[in-house]
C-alpha positions as CSV (number, residue, x, y, z in Angstrom):
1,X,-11.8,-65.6,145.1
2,X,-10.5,-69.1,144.2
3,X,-8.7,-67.6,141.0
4,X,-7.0,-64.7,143.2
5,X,-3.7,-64.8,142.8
6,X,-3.1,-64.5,146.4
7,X,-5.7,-67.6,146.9
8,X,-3.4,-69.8,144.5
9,X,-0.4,-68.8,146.0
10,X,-1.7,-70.0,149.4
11,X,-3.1,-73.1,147.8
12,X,0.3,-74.0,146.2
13,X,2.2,-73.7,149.1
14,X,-0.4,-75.6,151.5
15,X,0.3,-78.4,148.4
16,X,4.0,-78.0,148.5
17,X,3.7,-78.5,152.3
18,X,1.4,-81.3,152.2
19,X,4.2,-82.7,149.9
20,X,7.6,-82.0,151.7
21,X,5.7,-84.3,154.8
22,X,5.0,-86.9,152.6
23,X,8.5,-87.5,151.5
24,X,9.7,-87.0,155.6
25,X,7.3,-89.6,156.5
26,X,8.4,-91.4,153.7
27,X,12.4,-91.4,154.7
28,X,11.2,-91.5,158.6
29,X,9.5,-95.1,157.8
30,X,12.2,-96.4,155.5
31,X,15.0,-95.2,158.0
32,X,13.3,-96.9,160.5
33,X,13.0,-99.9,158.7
34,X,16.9,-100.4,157.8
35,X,18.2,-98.9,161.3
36,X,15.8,-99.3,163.6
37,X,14.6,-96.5,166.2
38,X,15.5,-93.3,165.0
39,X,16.0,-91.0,167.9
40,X,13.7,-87.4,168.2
41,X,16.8,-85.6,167.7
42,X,17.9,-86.9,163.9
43,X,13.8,-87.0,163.3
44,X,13.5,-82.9,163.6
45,X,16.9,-82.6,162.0
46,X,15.4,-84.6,159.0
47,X,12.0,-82.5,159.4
48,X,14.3,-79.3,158.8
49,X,15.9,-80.4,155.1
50,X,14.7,-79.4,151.9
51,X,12.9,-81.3,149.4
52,X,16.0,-82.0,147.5
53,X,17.7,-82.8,150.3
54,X,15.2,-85.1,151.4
55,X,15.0,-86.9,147.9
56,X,19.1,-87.4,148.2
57,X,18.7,-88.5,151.6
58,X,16.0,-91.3,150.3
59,X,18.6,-92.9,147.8
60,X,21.5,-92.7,150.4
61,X,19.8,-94.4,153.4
62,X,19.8,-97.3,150.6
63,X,23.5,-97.7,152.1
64,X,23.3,-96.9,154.9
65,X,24.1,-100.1,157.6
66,X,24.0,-98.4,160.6
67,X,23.0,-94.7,162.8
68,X,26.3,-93.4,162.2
69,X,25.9,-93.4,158.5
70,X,22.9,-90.9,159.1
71,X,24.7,-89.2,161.1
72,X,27.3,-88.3,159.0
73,X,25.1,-87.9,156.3
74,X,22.7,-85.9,157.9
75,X,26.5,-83.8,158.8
76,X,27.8,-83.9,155.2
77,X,24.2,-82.5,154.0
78,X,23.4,-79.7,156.6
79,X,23.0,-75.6,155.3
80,X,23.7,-74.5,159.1
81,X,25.6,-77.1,160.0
């Protein structure tokens, strides 16, 4: 069963999941860190971005000084926006 292709094809995307949190925990703590509280609201919109988007959003929250610069970044960076 393990070499299914069905069974790696759940495996990989229970690992691609597993990874996509990591890096929203990830951005979550550092946001936190360099603006504070981040409110529920910008937390699920962060929750909602790709993996790509979430790797982008790691290296600009390096300038970011206050809330408004997620905010507009978060705007800039939405696909149903």
């Amino acid at each position: 069963m393990r070499e299914s292709p069905l069974y790696q094809e759940i495996l990989q995307e229970g690992v691609q999941q597993g990874i996509q949190q990591g890096e929203v925990t990830l951005a979550l703590r550092q946001l936190t860190r360099r603006l504070g509280t981040v409110s529920p609201q910008l937390q699920a919109q962060i929750q909602q971005l790709s993996s790509i988007q979430v790797e982008a959003l790691g290296e600009a929250l390096l300038d970011f000084s206050t809330t408004q610069d997620l905010v507009a970044w978060l705007r800039s960076h939405q696909i149903n926006s």
